[in-house]
Backbone as JSON Lines, residues from 0, in Angstrom:
{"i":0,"aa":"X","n":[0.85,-1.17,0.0],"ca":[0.0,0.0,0.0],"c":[0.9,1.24,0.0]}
{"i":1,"aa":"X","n":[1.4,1.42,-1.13],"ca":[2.17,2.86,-1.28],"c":[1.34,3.76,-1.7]}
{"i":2,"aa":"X","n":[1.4,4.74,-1.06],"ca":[0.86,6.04,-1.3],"c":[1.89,7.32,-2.13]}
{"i":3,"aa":"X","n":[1.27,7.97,-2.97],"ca":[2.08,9.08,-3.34],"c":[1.44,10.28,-2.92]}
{"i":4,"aa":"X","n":[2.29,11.6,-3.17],"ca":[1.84,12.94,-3.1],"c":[0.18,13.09,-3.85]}
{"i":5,"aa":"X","n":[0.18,13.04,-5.28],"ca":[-0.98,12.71,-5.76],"c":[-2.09,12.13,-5.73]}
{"i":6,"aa":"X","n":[-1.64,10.75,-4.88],"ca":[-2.78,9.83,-4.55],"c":[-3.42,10.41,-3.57]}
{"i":7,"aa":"X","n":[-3.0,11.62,-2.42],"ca":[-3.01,11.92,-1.33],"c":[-3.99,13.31,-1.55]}
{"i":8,"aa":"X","n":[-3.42,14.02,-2.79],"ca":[-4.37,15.48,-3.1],"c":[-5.96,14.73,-3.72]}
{"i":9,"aa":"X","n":[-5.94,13.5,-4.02],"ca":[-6.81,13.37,-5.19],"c":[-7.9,12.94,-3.99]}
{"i":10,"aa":"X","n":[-7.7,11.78,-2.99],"ca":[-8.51,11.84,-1.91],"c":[-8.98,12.35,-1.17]}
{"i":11,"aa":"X","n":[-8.02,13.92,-1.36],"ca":[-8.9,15.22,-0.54],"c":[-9.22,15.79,-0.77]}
{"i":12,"aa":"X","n":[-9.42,15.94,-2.13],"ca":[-9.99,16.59,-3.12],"c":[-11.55,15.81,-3.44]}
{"i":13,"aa":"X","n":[-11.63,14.54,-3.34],"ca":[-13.3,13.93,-3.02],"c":[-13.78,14.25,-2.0]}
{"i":14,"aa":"X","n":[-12.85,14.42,-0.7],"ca":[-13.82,14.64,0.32],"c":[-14.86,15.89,0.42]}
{"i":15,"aa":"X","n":[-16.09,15.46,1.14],"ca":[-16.63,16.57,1.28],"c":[-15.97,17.94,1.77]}
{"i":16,"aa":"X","n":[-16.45,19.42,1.84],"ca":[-16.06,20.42,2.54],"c":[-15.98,20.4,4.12]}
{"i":17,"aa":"X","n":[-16.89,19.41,4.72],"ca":[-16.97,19.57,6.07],"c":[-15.79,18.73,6.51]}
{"i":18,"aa":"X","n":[-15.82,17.71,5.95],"ca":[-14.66,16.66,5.77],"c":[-13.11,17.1,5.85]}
{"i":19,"aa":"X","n":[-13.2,17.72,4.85],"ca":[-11.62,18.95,4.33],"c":[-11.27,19.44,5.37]}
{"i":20,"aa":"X","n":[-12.32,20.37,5.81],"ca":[-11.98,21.65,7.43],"c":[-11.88,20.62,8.52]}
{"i":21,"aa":"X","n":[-12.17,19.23,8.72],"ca":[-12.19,18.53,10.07],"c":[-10.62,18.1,9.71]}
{"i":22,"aa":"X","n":[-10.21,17.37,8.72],"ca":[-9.16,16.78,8.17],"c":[-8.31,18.35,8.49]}
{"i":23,"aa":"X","n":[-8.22,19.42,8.28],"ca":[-7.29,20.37,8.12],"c":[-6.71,20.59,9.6]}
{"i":24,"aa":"X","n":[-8.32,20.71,10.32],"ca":[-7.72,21.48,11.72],"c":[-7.28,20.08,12.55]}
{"i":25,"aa":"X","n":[-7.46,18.87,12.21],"ca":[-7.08,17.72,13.18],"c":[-5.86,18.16,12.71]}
{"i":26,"aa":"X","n":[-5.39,18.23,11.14],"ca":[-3.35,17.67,11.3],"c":[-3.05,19.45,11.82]}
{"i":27,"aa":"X","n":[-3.32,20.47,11.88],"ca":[-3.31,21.22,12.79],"c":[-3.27,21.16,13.63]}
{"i":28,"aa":"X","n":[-4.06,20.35,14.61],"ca":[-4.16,20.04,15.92],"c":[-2.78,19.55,16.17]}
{"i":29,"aa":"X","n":[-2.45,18.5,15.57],"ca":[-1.85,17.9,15.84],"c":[-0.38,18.14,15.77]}
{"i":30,"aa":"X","n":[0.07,18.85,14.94],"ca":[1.18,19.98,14.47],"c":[1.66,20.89,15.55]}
{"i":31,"aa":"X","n":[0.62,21.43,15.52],"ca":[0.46,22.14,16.94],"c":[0.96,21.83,18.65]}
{"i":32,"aa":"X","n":[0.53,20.3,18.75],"ca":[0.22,19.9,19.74],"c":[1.81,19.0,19.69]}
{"i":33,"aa":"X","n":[2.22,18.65,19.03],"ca":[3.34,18.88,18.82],"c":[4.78,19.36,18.7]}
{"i":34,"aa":"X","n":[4.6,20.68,18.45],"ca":[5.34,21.89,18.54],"c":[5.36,22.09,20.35]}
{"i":35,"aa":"X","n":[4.18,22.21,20.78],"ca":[3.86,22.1,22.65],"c":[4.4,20.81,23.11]}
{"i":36,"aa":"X","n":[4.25,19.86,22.83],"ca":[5.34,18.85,23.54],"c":[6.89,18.62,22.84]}
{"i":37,"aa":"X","n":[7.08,18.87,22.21],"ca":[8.63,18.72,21.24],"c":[9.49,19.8,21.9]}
{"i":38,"aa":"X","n":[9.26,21.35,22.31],"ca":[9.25,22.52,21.8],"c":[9.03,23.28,23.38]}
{"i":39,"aa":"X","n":[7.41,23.96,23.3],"ca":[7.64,24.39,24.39],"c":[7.97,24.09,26.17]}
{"i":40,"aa":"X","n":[7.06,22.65,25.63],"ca":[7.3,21.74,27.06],"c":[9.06,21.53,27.76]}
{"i":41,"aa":"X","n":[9.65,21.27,26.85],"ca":[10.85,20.97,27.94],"c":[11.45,22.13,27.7]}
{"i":42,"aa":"X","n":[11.54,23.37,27.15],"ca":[12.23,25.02,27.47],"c":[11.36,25.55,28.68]}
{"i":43,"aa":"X","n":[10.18,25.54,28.74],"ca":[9.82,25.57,29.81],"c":[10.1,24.8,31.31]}
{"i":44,"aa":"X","n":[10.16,23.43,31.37],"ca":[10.51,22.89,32.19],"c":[12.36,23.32,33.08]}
{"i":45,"aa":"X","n":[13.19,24.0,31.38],"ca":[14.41,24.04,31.59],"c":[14.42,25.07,32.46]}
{"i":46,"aa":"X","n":[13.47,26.12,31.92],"ca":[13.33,27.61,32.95],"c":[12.62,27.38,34.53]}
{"i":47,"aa":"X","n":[12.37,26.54,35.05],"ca":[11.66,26.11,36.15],"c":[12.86,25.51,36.86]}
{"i":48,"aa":"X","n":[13.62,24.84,35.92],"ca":[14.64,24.79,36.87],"c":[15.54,25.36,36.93]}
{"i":49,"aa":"X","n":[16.05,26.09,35.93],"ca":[17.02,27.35,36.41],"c":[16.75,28.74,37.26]}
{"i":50,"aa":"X","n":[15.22,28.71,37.82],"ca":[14.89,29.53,38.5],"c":[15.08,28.52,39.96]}
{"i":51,"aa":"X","n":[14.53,27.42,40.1],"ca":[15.33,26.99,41.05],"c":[16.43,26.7,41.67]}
{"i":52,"aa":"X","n":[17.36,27.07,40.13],"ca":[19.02,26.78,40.92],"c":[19.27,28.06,41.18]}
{"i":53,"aa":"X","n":[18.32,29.44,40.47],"ca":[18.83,30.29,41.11],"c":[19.07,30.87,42.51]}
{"i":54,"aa":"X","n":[17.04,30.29,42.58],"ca":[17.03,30.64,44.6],"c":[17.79,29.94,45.57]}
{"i":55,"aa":"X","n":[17.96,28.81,45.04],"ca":[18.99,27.92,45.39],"c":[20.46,28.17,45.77]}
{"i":56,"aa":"X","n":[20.97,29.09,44.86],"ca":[22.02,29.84,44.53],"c":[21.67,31.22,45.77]}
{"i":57,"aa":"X","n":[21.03,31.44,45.44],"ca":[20.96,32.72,46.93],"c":[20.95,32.11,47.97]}
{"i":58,"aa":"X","n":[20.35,31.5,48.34],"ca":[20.36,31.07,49.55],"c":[21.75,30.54,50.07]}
{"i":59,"aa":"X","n":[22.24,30.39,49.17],"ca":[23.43,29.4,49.62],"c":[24.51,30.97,50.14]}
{"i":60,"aa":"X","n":[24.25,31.55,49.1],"ca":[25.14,32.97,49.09],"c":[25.09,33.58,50.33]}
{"i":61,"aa":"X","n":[23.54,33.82,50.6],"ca":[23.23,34.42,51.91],"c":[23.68,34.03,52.94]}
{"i":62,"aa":"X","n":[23.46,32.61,52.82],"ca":[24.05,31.82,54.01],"c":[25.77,32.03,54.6]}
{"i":63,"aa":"X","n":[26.56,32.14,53.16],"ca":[27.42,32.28,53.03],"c":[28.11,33.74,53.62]}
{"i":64,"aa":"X","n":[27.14,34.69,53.39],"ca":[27.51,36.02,53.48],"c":[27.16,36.0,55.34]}
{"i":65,"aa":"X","n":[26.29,35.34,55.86],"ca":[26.0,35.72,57.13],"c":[27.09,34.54,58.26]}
{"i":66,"aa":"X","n":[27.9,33.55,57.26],"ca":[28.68,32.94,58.16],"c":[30.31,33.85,58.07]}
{"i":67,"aa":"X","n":[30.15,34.32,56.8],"ca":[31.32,35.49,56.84],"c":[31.89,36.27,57.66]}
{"i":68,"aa":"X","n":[30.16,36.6,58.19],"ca":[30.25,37.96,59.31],"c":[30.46,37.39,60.64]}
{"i":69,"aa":"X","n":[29.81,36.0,60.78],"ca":[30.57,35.48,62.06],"c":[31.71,35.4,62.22]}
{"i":70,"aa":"X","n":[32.67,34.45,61.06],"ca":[34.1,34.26,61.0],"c":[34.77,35.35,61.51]}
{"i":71,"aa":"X","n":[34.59,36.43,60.75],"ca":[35.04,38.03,60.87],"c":[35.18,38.06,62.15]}
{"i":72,"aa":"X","n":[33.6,38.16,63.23],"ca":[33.36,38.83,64.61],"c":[34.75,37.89,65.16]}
{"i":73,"aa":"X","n":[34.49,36.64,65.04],"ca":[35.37,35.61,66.15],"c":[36.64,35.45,65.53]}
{"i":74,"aa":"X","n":[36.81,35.82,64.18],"ca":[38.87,36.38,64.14],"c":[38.96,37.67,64.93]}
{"i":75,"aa":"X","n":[38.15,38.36,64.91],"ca":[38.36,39.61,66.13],"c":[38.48,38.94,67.46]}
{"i":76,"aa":"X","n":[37.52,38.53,67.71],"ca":[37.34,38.01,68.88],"c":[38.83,36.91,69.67]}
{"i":77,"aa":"X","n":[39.42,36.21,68.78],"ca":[40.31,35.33,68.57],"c":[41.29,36.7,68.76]}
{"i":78,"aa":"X","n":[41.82,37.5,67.74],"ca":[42.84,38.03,67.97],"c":[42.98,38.64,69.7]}
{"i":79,"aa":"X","n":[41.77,39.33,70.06],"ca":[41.75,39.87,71.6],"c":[41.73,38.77,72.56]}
{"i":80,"aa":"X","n":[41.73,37.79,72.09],"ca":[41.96,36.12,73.28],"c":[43.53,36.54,73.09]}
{"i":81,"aa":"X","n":[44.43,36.58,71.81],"ca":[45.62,36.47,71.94],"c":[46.65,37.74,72.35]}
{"i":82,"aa":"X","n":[45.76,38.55,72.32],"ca":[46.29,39.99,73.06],"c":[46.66,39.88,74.81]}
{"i":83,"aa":"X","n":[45.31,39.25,74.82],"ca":[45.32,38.81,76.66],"c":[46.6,38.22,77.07]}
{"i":84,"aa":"X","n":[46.94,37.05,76.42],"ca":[47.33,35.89,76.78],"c":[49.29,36.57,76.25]}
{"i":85,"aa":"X","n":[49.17,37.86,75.81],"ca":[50.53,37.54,75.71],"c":[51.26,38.16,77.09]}
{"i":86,"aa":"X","n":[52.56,37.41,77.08],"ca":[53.08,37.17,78.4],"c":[52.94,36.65,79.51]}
{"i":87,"aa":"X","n":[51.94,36.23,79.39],"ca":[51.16,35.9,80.26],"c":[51.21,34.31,80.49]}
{"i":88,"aa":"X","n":[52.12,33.74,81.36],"ca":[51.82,31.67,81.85],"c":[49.98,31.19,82.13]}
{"i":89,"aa":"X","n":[50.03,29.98,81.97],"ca":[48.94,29.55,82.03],"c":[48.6,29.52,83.6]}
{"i":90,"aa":"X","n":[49.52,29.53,83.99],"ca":[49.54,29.89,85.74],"c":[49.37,30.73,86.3]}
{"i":91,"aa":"X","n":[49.84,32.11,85.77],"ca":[49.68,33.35,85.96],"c":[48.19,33.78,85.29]}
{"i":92,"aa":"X","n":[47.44,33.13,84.52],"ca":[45.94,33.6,84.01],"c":[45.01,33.15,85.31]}
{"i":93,"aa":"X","n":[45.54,31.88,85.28],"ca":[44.3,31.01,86.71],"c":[44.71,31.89,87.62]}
{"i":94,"aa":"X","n":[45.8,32.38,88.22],"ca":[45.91,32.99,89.5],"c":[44.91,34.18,89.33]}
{"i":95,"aa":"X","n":[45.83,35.19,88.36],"ca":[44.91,36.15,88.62],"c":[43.59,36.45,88.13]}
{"i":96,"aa":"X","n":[42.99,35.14,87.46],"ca":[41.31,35.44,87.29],"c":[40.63,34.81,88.3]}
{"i":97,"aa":"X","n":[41.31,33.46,89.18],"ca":[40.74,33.25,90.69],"c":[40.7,34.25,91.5]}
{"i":98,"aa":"X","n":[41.71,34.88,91.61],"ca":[41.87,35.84,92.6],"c":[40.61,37.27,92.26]}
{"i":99,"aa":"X","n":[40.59,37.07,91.47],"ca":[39.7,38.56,90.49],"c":[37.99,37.65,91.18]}
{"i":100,"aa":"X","n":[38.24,36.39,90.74],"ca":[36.4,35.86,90.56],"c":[36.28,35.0,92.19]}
{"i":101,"aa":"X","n":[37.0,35.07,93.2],"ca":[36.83,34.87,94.35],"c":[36.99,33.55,94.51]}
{"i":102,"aa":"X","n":[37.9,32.26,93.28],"ca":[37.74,31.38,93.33],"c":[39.26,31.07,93.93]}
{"i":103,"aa":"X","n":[40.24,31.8,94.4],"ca":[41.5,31.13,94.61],"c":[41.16,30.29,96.19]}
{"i":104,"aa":"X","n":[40.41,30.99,97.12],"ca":[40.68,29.99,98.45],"c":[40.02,28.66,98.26]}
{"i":105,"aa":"X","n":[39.15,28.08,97.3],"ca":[39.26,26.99,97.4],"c":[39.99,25.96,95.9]}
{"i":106,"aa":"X","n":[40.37,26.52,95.91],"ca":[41.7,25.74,95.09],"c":[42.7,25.34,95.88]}
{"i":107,"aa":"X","n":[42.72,24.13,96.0],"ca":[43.5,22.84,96.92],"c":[44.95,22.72,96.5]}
{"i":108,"aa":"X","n":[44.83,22.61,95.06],"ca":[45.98,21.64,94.48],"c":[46.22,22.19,93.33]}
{"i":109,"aa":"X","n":[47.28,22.2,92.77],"ca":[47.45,22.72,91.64],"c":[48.91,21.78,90.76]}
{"i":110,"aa":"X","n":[48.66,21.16,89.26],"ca":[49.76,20.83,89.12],"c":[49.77,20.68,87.8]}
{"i":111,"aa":"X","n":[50.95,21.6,87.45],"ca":[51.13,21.53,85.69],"c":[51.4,20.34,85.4]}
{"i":112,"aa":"X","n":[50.94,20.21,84.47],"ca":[51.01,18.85,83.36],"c":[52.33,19.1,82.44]}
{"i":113,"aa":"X","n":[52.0,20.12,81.63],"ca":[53.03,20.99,80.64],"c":[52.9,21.81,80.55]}
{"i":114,"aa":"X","n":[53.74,22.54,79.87],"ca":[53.41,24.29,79.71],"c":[52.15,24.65,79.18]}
{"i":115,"aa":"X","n":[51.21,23.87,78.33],"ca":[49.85,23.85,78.01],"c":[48.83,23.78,79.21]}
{"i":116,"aa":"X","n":[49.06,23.14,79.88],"ca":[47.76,22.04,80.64],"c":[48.07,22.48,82.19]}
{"i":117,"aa":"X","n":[47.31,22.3,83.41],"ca":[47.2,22.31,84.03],"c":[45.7,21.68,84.73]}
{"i":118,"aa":"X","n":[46.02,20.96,86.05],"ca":[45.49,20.26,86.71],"c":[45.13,20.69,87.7]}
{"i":119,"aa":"X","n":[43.48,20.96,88.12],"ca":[43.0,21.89,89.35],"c":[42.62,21.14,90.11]}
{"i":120,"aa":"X","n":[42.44,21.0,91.82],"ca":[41.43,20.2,92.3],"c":[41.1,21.38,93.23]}
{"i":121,"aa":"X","n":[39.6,21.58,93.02],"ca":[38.94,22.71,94.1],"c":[38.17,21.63,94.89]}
{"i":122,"aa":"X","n":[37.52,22.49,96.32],"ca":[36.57,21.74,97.21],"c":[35.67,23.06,97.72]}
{"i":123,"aa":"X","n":[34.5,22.32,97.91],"ca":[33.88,23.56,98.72],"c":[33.5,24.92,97.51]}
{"i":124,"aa":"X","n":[33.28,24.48,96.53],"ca":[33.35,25.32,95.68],"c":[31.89,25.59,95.53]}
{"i":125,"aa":"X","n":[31.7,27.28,95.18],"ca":[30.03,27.9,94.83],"c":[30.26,27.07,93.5]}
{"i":126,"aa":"X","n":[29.4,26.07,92.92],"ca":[29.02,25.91,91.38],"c":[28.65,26.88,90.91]}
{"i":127,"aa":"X","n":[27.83,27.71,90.52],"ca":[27.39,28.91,90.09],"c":[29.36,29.78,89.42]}
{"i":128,"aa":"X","n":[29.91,30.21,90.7],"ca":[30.74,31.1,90.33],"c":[31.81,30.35,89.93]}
{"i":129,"aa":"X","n":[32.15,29.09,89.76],"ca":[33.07,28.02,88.68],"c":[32.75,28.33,87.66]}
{"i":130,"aa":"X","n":[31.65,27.98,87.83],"ca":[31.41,28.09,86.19],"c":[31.31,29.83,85.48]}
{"i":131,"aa":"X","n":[30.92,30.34,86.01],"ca":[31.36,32.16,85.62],"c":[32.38,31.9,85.42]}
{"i":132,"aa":"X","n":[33.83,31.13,86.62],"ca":[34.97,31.53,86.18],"c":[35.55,30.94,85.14]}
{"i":133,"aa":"X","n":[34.78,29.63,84.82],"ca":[35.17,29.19,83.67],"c":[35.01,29.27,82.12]}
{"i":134,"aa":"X","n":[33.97,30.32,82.1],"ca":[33.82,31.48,81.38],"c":[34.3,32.45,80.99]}
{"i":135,"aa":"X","n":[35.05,32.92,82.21],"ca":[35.77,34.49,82.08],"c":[37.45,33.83,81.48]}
{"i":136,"aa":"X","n":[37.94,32.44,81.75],"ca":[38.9,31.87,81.43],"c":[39.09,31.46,79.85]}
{"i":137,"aa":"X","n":[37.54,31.02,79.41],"ca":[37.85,30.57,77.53],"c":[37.67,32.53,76.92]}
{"i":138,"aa":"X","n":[36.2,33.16,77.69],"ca":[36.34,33.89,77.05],"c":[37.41,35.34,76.48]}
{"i":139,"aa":"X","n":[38.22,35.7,78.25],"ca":[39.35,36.65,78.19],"c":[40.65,35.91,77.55]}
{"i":140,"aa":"X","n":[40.39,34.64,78.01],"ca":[42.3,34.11,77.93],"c":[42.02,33.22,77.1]}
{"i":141,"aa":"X","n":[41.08,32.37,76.45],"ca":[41.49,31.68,75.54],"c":[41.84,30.03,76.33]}
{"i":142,"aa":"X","n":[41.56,30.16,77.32],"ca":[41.87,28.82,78.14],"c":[40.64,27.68,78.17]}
{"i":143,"aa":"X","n":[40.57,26.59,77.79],"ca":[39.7,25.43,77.64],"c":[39.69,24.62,78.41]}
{"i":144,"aa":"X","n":[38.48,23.95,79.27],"ca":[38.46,22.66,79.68],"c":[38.61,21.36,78.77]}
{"i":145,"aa":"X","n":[39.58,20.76,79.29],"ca":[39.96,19.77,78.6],"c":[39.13,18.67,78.49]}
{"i":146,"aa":"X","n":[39.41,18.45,80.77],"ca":[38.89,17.28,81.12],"c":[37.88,17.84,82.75]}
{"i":147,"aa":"X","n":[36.87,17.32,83.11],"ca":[36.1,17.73,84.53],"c":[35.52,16.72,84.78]}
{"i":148,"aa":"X","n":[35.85,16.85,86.54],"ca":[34.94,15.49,87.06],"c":[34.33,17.0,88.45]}
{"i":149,"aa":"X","n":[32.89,16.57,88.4],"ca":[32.16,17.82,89.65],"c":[31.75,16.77,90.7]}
{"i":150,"aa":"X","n":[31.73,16.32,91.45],"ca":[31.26,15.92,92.72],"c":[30.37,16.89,93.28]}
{"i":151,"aa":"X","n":[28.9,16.6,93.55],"ca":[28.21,17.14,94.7],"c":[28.82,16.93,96.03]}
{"i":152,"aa":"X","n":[28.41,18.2,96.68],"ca":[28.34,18.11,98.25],"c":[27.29,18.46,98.92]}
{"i":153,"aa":"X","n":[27.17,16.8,99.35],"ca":[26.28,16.3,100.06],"c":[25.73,17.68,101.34]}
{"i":154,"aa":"X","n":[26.56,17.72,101.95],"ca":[25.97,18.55,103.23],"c":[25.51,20.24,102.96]}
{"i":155,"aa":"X","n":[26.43,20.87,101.9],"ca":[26.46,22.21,101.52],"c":[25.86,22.31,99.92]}
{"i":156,"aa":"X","n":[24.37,22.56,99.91],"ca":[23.76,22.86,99.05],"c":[24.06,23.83,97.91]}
{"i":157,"aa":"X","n":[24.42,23.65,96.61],"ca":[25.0,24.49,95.68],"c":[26.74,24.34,95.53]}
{"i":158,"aa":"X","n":[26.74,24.02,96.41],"ca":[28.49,23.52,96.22],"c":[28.86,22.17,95.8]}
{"i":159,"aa":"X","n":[30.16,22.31,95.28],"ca":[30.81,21.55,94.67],"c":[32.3,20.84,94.85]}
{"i":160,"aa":"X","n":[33.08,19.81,95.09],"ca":[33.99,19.17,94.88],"c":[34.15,18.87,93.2]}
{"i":161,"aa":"X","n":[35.42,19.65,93.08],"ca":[36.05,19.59,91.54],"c":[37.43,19.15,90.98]}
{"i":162,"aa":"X","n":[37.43,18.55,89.87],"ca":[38.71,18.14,89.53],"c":[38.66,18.44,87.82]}
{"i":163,"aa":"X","n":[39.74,19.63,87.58],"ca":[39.47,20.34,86.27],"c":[41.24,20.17,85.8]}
{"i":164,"aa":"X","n":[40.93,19.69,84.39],"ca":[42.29,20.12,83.6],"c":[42.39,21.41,82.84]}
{"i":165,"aa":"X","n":[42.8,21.92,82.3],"ca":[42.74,23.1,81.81],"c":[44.18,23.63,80.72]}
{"i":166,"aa":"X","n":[43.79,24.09,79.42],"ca":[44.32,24.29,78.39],"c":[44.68,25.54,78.09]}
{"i":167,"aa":"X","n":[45.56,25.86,77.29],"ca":[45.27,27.61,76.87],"c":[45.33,26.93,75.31]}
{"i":168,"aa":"X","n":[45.67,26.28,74.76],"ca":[45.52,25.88,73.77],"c":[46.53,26.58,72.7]}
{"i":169,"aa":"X","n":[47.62,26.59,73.05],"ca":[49.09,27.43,71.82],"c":[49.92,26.32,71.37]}
């Protein structure tokens, strides 16, 4: 069943007129409908997702731009830890921030490890103001708990038996 160009005008050329216009606008339709799935369907789809890699893309930026500004604050912050700390022994920070935060009389024991580290054992200690002082120690000097063991005391409510290592971290 071969068909030619001719064989093809001559059969549409019998058909009726109503026939002709149904036959015209179907391969229209279909041409059409065509062009929309071939064509516009996946350029469209492509733009749906390049608007998603864009927001995608911001967000990431933003994110980026607001961890910047942290880095920034805490290299500041970092450099004034190392301002503190110069000249300054890891022995000579604990003294004089106990002595400053009211924590030297119960500090028992004291014994360097290395020029890094040091080994505390307090008793009788306010919990509350340990821990301030162990605060005022990472945040002025740059000094870290390494290692802590806290014992409650039993008889004196809010206090503490402590055994702290302690770092400056250089």
């Amino acid at each position: 069943m071969k068909l030619n160009k001719n064989d093809l005008l001559q059969r549409f050329q019998k058909l009726s007129q109503r026939e002709r216009l149904l036959s015209t606008g179907t391969v229209l339709l279909i041409v059409f409908y065509s062009f929309y799935l071939l064509i516009y369907v996946p350029i469209a789809n492509e733009e749906i997702l390049f608007d998603q890699k864009i927001a995608s893309q911001k967000l990431a930026y933003q994110y980026l731009k607001q961890i910047s500004t942290e880095v920034s604050e805490l290299q500041k912050n970092q450099i004034e830890v190392v301002k503190n700390q110069e000249g300054q022994s890891l022995m000579d920070i604990i003294d004089s921030s106990s002595i400053q935060m009211q924590i030297k009389p119960t500090i028992k024991r004291v014994v360097p490890d290395d020029a890094n580290n040091v080994t505390l054992w307090l008793e009788n200690t306010n919990f509350d103001q340990f821990i301030d002082w162990l605060i005022e120690l990472e945040s002025k000097y740059g000094v870290t708990v390494t290692q802590i063991k806290i014992t409650n005391d039993q008889l004196n409510t809010g206090r503490v038996a402590t055994r702290v290592q302690l770092s400056n971290g250089l």
